[in-house]
N, C-alpha and C positions, 0 to 999 in steps of 0.2 A: 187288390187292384189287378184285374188281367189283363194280359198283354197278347194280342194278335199272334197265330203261329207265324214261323218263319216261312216265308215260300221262298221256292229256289229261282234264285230267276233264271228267266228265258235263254235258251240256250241259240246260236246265231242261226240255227237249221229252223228253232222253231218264229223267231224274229223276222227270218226269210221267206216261209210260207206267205203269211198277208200282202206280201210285194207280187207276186205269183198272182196273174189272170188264176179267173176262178174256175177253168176251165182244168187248169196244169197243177191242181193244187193235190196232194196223194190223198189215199186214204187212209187210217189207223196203219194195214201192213203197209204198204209204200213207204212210209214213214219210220217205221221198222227197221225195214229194207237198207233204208237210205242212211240211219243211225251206223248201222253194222257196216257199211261198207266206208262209209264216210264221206259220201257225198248223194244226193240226189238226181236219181237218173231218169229224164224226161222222154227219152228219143227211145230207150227199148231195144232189143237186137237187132232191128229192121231200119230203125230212123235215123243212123248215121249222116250228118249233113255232104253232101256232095262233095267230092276229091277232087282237085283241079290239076293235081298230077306227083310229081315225083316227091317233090317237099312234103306235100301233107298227108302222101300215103306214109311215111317217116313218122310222122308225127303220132300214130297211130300203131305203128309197133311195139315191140317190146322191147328193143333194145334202144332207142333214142330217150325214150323218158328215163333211163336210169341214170344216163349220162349227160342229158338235156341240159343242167344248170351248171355242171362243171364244165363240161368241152363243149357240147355241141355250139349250144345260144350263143357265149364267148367267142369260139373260132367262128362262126359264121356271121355275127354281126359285126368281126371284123372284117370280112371279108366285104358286108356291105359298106360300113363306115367308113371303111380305108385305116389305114394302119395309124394316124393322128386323130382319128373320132375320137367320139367317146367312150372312156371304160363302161364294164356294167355297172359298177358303183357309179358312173356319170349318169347312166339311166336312169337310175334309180333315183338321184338326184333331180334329174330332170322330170321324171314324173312326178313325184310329187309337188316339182316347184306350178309344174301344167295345170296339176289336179287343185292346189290350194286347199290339201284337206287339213279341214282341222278339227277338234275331238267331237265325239259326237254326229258327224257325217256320214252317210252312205253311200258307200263308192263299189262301183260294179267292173271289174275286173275281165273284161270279154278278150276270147281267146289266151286264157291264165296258166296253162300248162302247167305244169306240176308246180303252180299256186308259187314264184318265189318275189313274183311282186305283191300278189295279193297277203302273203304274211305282211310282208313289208309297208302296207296300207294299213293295215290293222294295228299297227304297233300306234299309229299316228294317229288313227278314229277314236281309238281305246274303245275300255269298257259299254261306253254309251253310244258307240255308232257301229257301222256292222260293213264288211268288206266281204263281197260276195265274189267269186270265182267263177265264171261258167265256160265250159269248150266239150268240144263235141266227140274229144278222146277218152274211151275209158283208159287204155293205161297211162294217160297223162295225171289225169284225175286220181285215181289207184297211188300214183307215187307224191300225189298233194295230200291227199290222205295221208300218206306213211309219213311228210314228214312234217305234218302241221301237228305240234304237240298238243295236247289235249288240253292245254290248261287254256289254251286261244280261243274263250268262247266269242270271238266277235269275229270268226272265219265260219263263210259257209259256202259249200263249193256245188253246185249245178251240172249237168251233163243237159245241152239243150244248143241250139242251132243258131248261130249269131246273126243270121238274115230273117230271125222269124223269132225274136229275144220272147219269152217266156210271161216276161213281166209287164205291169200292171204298167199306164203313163205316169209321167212324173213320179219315178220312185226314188230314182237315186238324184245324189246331190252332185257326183262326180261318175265320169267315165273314165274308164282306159284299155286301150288297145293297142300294144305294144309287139310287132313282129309278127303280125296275124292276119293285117286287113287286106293284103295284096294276096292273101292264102284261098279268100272266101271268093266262092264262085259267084257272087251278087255283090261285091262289096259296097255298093253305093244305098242297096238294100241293108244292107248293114249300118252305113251309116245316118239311112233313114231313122232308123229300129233306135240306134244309141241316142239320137237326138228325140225321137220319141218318149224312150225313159227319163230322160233328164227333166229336172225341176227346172224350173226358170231361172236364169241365172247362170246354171250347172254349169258343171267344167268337163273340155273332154281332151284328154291327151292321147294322139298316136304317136308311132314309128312303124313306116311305111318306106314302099319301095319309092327312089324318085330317080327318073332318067337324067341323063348328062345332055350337054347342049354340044358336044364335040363329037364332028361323025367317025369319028373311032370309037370314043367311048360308044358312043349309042351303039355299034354293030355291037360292041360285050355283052351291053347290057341287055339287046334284045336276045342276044342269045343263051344268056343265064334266064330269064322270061323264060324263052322257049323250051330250056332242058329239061325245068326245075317246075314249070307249071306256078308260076309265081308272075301275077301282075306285074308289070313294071310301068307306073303312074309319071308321066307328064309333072313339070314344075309346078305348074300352076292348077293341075286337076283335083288335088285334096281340099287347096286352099277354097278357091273357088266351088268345090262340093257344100263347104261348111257354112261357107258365106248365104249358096241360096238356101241354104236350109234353116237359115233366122240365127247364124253364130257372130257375135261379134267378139274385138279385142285379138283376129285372129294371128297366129303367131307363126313361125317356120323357122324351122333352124334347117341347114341344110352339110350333108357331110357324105362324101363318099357315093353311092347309089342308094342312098336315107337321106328321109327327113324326118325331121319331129315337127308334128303341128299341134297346135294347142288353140282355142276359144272359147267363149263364153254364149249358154243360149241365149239370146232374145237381148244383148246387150250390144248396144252399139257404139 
């Protein structure tokens, strides 16, 4: 009696190409390329997505991603949250409660920095679903690599432009964009693009900048805006963003100069 060889299965890079316009898809070396380095790089030395100022040129050095998941994200999303927000363990909590992933799922990770939510989606998708990472920083990227262990084949990470996402429609089950969409010079383009890839149903969780209703606070807040090159979003502008773009179920927490929004597409 013979028995079929074993085949190895698919590895999350190679499970992530078919999500990919056919346009952005590499070739043999691209793919290579992209093995060795550890993540897939779409944008090139030139395609950097646009800088909106002082935070997101940061985001792009070399010394911010090494330090990004222990100081930096912590002190400074306290800073947004206010000092009774929430922990990062509360994020993280809170995204996935936003996202509703469960095994099996495809959740796209936009603007993931050195990937320590996007590990932490994959623990939840497991084996049979695939958590994809994408931002437009190689040394963010370079240290999601380093510390995504090798044995996580349901992590695959992208370098690609979040006003202009890479991928196919309706690919993923879940979004999230956590501390990033107030960064992008088009954010509303962006969340064109997230609500584009999502299947019907999908889920999509942010945290985002949101202004205060008291004209003290608003003079801070427009002036951390202005230092930092960081959106600062109106109460009602995200909600009402996701609303006309067919989301329903939509959600807001609100803390500090953050909020977290959460919906569903096409669900009313």
């Amino acid at each position: 009696m013979s028995t079929a060889p074993e085949v190895a299965p698919a590895d999350a890079l190679d499970r992530a190409i078919p999500l990919l316009v056919t346009e952005a898809r590499p070739a043999r070396p691209g793919l290579a390329l992209a093995r060795a380095r550890g993540y897939l790089d779409l944008l090139g030395p030139t395609g950097a997505p646009a800088r909106t100022g002082r935070a997101q040129h940061l985001m792009h050095s070399a010394v911010v991603p090494m330090v990004y998941e222990r100081w930096w994200r912590p002190g400074l999303g306290r800073v947004m949250k206010g000092m009774l927000g929430p922990s990062m363990a509360d994020e993280h909590r809170i995204a996935r409660l936003l996202l509703a992933l469960t095994p099996g799922d495809g959740v796209l990770d936009v603007g993931c920095g050195p990937g320590n939510f996007t590990r932490d989606f994959a623990g939840v998708v497991g084996p049979g679903g695939l958590a994809v990472g994408l931002d437009g920083s190689t040394t963010m990227l370079d240290r999601a690599a380093r510390d995504t262990p090798a044995d996580f084949d349901d992590v695959a990470y992208v370098r690609g432009d979040a006003v202009a996402l890479p991928f196919r429609d309706a690919s993923f089950d879940a979004v999230c964009c956590f501390a990033a969409l107030h960064m992008f010079d088009e954010p509303f383009v962006a969340l064109d693009e997230m609500a584009r890839v999502l299947t019907a149903g999908g889920r999509i969780a942010l945290l985002t900048s949101c202004r205060t209703r008291t004209p003290a606070l608003r003079a801070w807040d427009a002036f951390i805006g202005a230092h930092t090159g960081q959106r600062m979003f109106e109460r009602d502008e995200i909600t009402g963003a996701l609303r006309d773009r067919g989301f329903g179920h939509v959600t807001q927490r609100l803390g500090g100069l953050a909020q977290f929004v959460g919906g569903r597409l096409g669900v009313e």
